[in-house]
C-alpha positions as CSV (number, residue, x, y, z in Angstrom):
1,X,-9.8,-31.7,0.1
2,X,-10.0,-28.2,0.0
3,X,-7.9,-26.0,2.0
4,X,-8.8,-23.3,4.4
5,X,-6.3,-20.9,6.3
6,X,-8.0,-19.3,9.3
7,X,-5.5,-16.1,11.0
8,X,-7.8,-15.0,14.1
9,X,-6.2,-14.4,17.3
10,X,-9.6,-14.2,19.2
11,X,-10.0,-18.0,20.5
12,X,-14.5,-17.9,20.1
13,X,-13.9,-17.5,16.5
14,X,-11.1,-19.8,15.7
15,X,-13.3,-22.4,17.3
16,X,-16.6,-20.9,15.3
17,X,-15.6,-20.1,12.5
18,X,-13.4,-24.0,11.8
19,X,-17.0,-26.0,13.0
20,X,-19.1,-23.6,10.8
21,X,-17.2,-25.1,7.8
22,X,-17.3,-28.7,8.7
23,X,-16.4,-30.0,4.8
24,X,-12.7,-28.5,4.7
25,X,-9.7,-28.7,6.3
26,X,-9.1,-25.7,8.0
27,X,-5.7,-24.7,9.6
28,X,-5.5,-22.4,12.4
29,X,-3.1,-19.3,12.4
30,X,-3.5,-18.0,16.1
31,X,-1.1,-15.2,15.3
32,X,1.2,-12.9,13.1
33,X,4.5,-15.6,13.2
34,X,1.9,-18.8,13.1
35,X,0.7,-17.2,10.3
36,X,3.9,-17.0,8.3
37,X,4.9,-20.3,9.1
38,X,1.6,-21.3,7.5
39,X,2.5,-19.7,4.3
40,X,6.1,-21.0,4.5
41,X,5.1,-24.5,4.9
42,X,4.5,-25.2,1.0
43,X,0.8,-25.8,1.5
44,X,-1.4,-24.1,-1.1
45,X,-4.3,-23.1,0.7
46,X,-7.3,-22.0,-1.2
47,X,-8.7,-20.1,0.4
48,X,-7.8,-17.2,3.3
49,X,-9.7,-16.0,6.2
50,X,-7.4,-13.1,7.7
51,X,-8.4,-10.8,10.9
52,X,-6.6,-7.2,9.9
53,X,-6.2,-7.0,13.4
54,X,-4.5,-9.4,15.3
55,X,-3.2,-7.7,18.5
56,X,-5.8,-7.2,21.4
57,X,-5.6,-4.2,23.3
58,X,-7.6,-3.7,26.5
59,X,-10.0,-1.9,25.7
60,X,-10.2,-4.3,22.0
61,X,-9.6,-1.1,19.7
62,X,-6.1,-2.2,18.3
63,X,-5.6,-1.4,14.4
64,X,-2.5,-2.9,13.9
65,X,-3.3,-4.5,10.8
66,X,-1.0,-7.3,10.8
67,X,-3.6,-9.0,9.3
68,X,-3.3,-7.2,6.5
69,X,0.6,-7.4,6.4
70,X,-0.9,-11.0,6.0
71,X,-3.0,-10.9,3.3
72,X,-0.3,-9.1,1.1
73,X,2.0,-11.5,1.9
74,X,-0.4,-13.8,0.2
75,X,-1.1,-12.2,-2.7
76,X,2.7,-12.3,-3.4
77,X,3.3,-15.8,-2.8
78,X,0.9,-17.0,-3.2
79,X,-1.6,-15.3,-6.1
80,X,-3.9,-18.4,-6.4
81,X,-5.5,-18.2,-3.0
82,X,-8.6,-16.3,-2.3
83,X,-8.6,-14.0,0.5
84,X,-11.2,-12.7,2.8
85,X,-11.0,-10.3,5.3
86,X,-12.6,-10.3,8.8
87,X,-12.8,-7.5,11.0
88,X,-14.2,-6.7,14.2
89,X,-14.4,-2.9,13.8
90,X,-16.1,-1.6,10.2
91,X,-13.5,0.5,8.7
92,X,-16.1,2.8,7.6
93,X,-15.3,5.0,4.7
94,X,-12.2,2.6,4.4
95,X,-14.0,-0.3,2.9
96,X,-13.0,0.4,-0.4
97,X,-9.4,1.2,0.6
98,X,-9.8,-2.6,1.9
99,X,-10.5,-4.3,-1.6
100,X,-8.1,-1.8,-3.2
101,X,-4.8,-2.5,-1.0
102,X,-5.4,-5.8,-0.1
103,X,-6.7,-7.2,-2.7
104,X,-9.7,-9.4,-1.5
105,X,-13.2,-10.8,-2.7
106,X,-15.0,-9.9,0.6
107,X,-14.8,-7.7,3.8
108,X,-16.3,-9.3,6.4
109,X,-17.4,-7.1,9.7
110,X,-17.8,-9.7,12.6
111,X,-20.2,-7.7,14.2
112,X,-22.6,-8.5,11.5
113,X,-21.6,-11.3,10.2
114,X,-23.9,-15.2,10.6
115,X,-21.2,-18.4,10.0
116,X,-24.1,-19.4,7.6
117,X,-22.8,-15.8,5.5
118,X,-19.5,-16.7,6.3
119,X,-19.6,-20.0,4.3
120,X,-22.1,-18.4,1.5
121,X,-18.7,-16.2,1.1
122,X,-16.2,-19.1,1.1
123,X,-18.2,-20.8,-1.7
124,X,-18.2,-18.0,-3.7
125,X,-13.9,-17.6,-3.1
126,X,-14.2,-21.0,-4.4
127,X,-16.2,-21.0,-7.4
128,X,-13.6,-18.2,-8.6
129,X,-11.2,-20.8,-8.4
130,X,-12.7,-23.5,-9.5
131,X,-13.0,-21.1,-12.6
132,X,-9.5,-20.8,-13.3
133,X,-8.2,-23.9,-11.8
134,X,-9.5,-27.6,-12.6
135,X,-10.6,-29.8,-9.5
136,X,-7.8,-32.6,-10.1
137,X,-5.0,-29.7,-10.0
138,X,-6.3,-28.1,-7.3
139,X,-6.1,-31.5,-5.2
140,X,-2.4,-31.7,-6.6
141,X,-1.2,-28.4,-5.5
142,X,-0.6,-29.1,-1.7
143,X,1.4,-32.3,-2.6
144,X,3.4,-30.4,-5.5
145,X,4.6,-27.7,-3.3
146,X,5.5,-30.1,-0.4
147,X,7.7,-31.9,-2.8
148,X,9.1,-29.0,-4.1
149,X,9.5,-27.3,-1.1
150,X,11.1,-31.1,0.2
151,X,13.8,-30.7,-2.9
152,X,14.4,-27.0,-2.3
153,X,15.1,-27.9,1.3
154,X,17.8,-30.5,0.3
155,X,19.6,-28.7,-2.8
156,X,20.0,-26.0,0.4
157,X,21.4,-28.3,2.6
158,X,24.1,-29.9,-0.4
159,X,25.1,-25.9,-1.2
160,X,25.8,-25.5,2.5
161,X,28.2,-28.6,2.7
């Protein structure tokens, strides 16, 4: 089944955004750390949905783009998983500095965004997979990395004895 990694720290969309794509497994990254330990864990997600921002302020005007530390993160570990980012505040005349440092196949503004775009955008992530991976290997790659990840964890443990 397809896999979907959600990082949103504001709790109305991690609980939209999950039932508007009902046909993947979606895990949820509440924060920066949760996030990381996401990436760790060996799963191969294939697709990203990354707030830039994921520390509220008061007054909702934080631009602490820890989402984006995110989504490069990604791209480094990860180079096979499509990334979209979600923002609440349009950066404006930074849109393009967006696609260019961070690498992704959308910029979504929250503001103005319907879940029904939302998963028009997914599919799309997809299909640009699904164009360089075949279905059967993209099933595989979750399992492959856990048992990877599973030996790398144990050769560790033997070098440490």
């Amino acid at each position: 089944m397809t896999r979907i990694l959600l990082v949103e720290n504001d709790p109305e969309w991690l609980d939209s955004i999950p039932r508007s794509l009902p046909h993947y497994n979606v895990d949820l990254a509440p924060s920066y750390n949760e996030a990381l330990r996401c990436i760790d864990s060996g799963v191969v997600y294939d697709v990203a949905i990354v707030d830039l921002n994921l520390i509220d302020s008061a007054d909702r005007n934080s631009f602490d783009l820890l989402g984006g530390e995110i989504l490069l993160v990604l791209r480094q570990k990860v180079p096979t998983t499509r990334r979209i980012a979600l923002t609440a505040f349009p950066p404006g005349a930074v849109r393009e500095q967006v696609f260019d440092r961070y690498d992704v196949d959308e910029l979504l503004i929250k503001g103005g965004m319907t879940l029904s775009s939302l998963r028009e955008v997914v599919q799309l992530a997809l299909d640009r997979n699904a164009a360089h991976l075949p279905a059967n290997a993209r099933a595989l790659r979750s399992a492959l990395w856990e048992d990877f990840r599973s030996w790398r964890d144990h050769r560790v443990l033997l070098l440490e004895q």
